[in-house]
C-alpha positions as CSV (number, residue, x, y, z in Angstrom):
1,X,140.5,113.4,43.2
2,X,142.1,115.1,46.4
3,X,143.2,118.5,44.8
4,X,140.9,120.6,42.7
5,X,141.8,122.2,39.0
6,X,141.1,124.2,36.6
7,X,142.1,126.6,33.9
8,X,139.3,128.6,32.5
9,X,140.6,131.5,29.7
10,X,138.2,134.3,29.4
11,X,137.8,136.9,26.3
12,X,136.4,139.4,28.3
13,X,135.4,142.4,25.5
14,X,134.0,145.4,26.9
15,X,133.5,149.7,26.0
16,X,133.3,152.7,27.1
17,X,130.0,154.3,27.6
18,X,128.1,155.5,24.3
19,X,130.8,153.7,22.8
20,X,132.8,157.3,22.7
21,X,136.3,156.6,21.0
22,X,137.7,158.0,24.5
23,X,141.2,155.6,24.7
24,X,144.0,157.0,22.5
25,X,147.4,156.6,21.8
26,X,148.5,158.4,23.9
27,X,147.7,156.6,27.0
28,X,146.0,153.7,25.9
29,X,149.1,151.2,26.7
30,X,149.1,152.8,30.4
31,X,145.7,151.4,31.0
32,X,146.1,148.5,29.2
33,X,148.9,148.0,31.9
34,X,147.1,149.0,34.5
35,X,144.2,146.6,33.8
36,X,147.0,143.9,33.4
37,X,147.8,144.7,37.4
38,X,144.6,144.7,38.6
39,X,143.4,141.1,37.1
40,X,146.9,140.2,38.4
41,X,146.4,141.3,42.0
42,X,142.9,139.1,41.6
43,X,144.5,135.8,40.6
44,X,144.2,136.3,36.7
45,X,146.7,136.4,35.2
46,X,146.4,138.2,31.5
47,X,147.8,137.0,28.5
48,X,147.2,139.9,26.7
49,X,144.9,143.2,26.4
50,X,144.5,145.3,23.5
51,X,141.3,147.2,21.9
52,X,140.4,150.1,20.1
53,X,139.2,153.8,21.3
54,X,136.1,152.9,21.5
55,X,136.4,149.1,23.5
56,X,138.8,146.7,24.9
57,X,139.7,142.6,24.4
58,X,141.6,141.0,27.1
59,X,142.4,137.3,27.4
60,X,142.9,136.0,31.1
61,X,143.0,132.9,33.1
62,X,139.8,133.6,35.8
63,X,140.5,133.0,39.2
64,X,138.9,129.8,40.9
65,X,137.7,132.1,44.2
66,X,136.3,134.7,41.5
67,X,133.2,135.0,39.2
68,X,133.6,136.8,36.5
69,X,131.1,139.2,36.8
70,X,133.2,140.4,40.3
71,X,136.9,140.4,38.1
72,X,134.6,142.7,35.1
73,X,133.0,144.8,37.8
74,X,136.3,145.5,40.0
75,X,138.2,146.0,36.7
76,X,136.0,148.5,35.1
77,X,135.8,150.7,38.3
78,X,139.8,150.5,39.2
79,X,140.1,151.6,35.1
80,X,137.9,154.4,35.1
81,X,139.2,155.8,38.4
82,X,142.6,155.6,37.5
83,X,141.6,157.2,34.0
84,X,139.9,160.1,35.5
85,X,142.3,160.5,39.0
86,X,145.3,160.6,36.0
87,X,143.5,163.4,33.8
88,X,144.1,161.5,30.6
89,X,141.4,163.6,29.1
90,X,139.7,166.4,30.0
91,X,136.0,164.6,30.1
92,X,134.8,162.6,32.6
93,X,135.7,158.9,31.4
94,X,133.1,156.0,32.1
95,X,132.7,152.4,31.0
96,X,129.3,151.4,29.2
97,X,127.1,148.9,31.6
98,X,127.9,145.5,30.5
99,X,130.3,143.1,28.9
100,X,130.9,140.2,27.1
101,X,132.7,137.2,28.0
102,X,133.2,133.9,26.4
103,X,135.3,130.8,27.6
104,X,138.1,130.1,25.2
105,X,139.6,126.3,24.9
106,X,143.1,125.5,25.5
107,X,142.9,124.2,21.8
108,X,142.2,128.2,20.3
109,X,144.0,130.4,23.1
110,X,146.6,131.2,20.2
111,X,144.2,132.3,17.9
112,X,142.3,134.4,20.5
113,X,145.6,135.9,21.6
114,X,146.5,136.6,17.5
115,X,143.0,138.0,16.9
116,X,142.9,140.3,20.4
117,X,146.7,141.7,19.2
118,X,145.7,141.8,15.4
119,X,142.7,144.5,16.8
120,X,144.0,147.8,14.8
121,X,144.0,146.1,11.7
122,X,141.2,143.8,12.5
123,X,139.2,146.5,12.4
124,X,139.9,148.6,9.2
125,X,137.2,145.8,8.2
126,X,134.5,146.0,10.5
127,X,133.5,148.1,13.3
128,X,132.9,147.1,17.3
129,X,128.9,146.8,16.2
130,X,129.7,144.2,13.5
131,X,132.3,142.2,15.6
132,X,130.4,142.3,18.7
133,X,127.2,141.1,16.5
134,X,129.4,138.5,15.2
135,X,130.5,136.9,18.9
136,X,127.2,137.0,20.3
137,X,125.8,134.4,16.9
138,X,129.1,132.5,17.3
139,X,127.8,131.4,20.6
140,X,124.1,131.1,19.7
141,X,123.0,134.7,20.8
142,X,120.8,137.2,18.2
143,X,122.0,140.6,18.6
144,X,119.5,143.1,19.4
């Protein structure tokens, strides 16, 4: 094969630090945005980004020069600098150490992109802990 491809969608969930709920209304669609430029400028482009105060989904195509632990770790710094350079609170805002990230099949992108817009009222049901527990046995992990 001369040419090289791929297409890898990542669900990329991560929150901020002590899991504060820190991303309101008020802003939280400007740093959704934001985020949404930055994996651009890398090569991934985002199908979609949404979360809750406390943590943040967002579905992306990774970029073949990339790893995604360097799109994750560029992403979280650009966001929290922009955050706290645009005094959207009057705290200091961070983003907890970590992250998850899962490939997603062609086959399911749909249903990721439904349950990452769904978010809000996914989680009147269950909170970050329980979802986040949930992921890592979906893909063979035991939560800690």
């Amino acid at each position: 094969m001369p040419h090289s491809f791929n297409k890898i969608w990542i669900h990329a969930i991560w929150a901020t630090k002590e899991r504060i709920p820190l991303i309101n209304s008020t802003f939280e669609q400007q740093v959704y945005h934001y985020i949404s430029e930055q994996l651009s400028e890398q090569g991934c482009p985002v199908r979609i980004i949404n979360g809750m105060p406390d943590h943040v989904h967002c579905l992306f195509l990774l970029s073949p020069q990339k790893s995604i632990a360097e799109v994750i770790k560029q992403i979280k710094g650009s966001s929290s600098h922009y955050i706290n350079q645009n005094n959207f609170m009057s705290e200091k805002f961070a983003w907890q150490t970590g992250y998850a990230a899962y490939s997603v099949s062609e086959s399911v992108v749909e249903k990721v992109f439904q349950y990452i817009k769904n978010q809000k009222r996914h989680h009147q049901k269950k909170n970050f802990q329980q979802e986040y527990n949930e992921f890592l046995r979906l893909y063979g992990l035991e939560p800690e």
